[in-house]
TORZA-243326 format. One record per residue (C-alpha): y negated, x negated, z negated. Coordinates in steps of 0.5 Angstrom, whole numbers, padded with zeros to 4 digits, always signed. Layout:
BEGIN
YXZ...
end
This chain:
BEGIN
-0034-0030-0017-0027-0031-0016-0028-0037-0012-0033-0040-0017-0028-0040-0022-0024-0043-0018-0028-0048-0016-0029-0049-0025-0022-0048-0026-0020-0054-0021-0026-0058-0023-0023-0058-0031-0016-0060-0029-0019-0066-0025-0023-0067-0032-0018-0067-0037-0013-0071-0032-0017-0078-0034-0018-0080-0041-0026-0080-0041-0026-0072-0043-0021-0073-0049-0023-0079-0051-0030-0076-0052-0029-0070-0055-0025-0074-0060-0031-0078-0061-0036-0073-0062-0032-0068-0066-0030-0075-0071-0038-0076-0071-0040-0069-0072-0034-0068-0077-0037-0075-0081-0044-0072-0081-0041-0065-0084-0037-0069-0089-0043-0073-0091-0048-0068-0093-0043-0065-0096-0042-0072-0101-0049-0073-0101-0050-0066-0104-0044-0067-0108-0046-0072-0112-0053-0069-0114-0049-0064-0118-0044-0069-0122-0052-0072-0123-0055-0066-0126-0058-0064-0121-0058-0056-0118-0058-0054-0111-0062-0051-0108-0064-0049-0099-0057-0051-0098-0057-0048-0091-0063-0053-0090-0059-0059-0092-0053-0058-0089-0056-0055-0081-0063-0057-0080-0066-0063-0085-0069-0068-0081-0065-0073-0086-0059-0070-0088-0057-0065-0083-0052-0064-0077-0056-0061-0072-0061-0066-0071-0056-0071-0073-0053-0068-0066-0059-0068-0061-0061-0075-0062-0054-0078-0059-0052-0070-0054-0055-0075-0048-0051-0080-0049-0045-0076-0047-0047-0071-0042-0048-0077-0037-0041-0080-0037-0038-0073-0036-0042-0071-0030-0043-0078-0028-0037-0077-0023-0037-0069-0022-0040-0068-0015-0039-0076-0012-0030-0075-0014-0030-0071-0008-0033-0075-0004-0030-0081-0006-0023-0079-0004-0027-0076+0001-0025-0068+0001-0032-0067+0001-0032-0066+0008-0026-0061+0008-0029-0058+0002-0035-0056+0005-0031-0054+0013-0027-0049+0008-0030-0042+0008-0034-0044+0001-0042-0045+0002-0045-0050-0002-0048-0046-0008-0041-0044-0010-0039-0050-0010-0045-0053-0015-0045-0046-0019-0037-0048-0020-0037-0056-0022-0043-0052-0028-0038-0047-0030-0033-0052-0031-0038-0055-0036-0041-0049-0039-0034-0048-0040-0032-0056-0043-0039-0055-0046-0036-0049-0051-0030-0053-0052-0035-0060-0055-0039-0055-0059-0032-0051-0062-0033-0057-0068-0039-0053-0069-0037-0047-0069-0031-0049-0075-0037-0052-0079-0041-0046-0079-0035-0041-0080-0033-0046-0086-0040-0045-0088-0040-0039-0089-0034-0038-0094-0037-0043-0098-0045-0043-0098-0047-0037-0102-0052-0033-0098-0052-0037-0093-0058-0036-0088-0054-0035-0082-0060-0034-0076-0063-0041-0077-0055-0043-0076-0054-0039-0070-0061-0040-0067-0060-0047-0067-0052-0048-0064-0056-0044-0058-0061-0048-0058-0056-0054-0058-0052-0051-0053-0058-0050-0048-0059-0056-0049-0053-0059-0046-0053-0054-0041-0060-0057-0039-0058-0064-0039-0051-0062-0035-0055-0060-0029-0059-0066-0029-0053-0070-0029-0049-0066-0024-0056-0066-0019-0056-0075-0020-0048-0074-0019-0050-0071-0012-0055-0077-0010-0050-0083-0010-0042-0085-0009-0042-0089-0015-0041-0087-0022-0044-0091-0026-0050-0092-0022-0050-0084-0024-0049-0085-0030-0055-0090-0031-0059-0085-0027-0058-0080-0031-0059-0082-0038-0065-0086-0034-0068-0079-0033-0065-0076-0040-0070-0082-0043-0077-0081-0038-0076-0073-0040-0076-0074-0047-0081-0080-0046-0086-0075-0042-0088-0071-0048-0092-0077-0050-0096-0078-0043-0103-0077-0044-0104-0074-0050-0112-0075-0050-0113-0071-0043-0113-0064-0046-0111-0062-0038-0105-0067-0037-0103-0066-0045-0101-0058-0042-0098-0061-0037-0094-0067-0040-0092-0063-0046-0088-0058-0043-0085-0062-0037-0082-0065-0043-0075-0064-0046-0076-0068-0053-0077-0063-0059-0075-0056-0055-0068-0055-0059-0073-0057-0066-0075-0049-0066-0069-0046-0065-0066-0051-0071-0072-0049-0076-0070-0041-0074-0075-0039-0069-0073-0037-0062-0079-0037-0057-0079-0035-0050-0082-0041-0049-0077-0046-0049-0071-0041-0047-0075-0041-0041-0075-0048-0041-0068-0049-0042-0066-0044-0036-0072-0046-0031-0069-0054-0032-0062-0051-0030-0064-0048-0024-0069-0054-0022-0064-0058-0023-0057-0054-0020-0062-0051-0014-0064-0059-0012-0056-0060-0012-0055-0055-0007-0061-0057-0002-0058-0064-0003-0051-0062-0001-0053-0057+0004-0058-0063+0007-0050-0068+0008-0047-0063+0011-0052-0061+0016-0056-0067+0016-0063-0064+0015-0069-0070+0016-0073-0073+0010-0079-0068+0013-0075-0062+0011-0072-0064+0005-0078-0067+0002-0081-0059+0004-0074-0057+0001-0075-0061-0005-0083-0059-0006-0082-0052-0005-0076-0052-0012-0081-0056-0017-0087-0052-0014-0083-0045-0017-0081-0049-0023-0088-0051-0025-0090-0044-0022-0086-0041-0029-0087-0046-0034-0095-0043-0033-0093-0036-0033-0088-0038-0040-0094-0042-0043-0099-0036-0043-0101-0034-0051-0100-0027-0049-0094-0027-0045-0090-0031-0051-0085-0027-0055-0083-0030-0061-0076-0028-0066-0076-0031-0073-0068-0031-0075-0071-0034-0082-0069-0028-0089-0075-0030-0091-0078-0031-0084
end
């Protein structure tokens, strides 16, 4: 664990060394910081109109016109590929991947640091959010705060998810911008796929749960299912286990055949748990909602 942490802690040095991290933090919290202060306007000049408030918590968090969190989820996947673009190709760009890799450090710890380091940056983007609900919570009377809080989680695994697939995509090329497209590349095919054959019943089932689109809606609305928290934890696995058996098939320069099998072998057991999490009698639910 201790080698993990190094690994992250050297991989948020080299982050915050270039502009890119600040520079997207200032954006995203400028863009949050906007979103926050317009509801609030927007609820402002109601009241000098006459009018009275009601579902305030809705308004400002989980409002599909007006509120922050799904203003958020529409351009999280415009970030997420430009921080990872850059994560697993710096080393070997500069070439320390070889000498990393020699070191007495396997590839698993490797891949498990450079994604603390982003859980980690990711706490540090989302702290805008923390500010806001905190502010919230002096200021809106009895504010409903499950939802609030079941979508910041929502958000976050949400982010977790698309780190790991960036990191993954980052492990296939030298180039970052080439990472970087092939990141919000697949970002888009994910969330595209829950639109694939809607009128095959069988294909439906299948399309709708490789989908990422709409799998923080139920936590923004209050409602956490096992579902989509498996979702959310099997995508990161997926995606980090690919990593490493890309990483390790550089290093001992494993064939297509085995890699193939390597690859088949972790979408296979990824397909295996959505099945067992999609089964009506193994879902559990937990509303967050007051008035559930």
């Amino acid at each position: 664990m201790k080698t993990i942490y190094y690994i992250a802690k050297n991989e948020l040095r080299q982050l915050f060394y270039s502009p890119i991290a600040w520079i997207l933090l200032v954006i995203f919290f400028v863009q949050t910081g906007f979103a926050f202060s317009e509801v609030f306007s927007m609820m402002l000049r109601y009241r000098q109109l006459g009018f009275g408030l009601s579902g305030v918590t809705n308004q400002v968090f989980m409002d599909s016109w007006s509120g922050i969190y799904p203003s958020i989820q529409g351009y999280l996947f415009l970030y997420i590929p430009l921080l990872t673009m850059g994560i697993m190709n710096r080393d070997k760009t500069a070439g320390t991947d070889k000498l990393l890799l020699s070191s007495p450090i396997s590839e698993t710890q490797v891949v498990c640091g450079k994604f603390l380091s982003m859980v980690i940056y990711g706490l540090v983007m989302m702290s805008c959010l923390i500010i806001q609900i905190l502010v919230c919570t002096v200021v809106i009377d009895h504010i409903d705060i499950g939802p609030v809080l079941s979508g910041f989680l929502g958000l976050y695994l949400l982010l977790l998810a698309y780190a790991a697939i960036g990191i993954f995509m980052s492990s296939l090329t030298r180039y970052q911008i080439i990472a970087a497209v092939g990141s919000i590349a697949t970002l888009s095919a994910m969330n595209y796929m829950t639109t694939v054959g809607q009128g095959i019943p069988v294909v439906r089932e299948i399309t709708y749960w490789l989908g990422i689109a709409g799998r923080a809606d139920t936590f923004i609305m209050g409602m956490i299912c096992s579902e989509d928290v498996i979702y959310f934890l099997a995508v990161i696995a997926l995606f980090l286990t690919l990593t490493v058996i890309r990483t390790k098939s550089e290093s001992a320069r494993k064939g297509k055949g085995k890699l193939f099998l390597s690859y088949s072998a972790a979408v296979l057991a990824f397909c295996l748990i959505g099945f067992c999490s999609v089964q009506p009698h193994l879902k559990k639910y937990w509303d967050t909602t007051k008035m559930k």
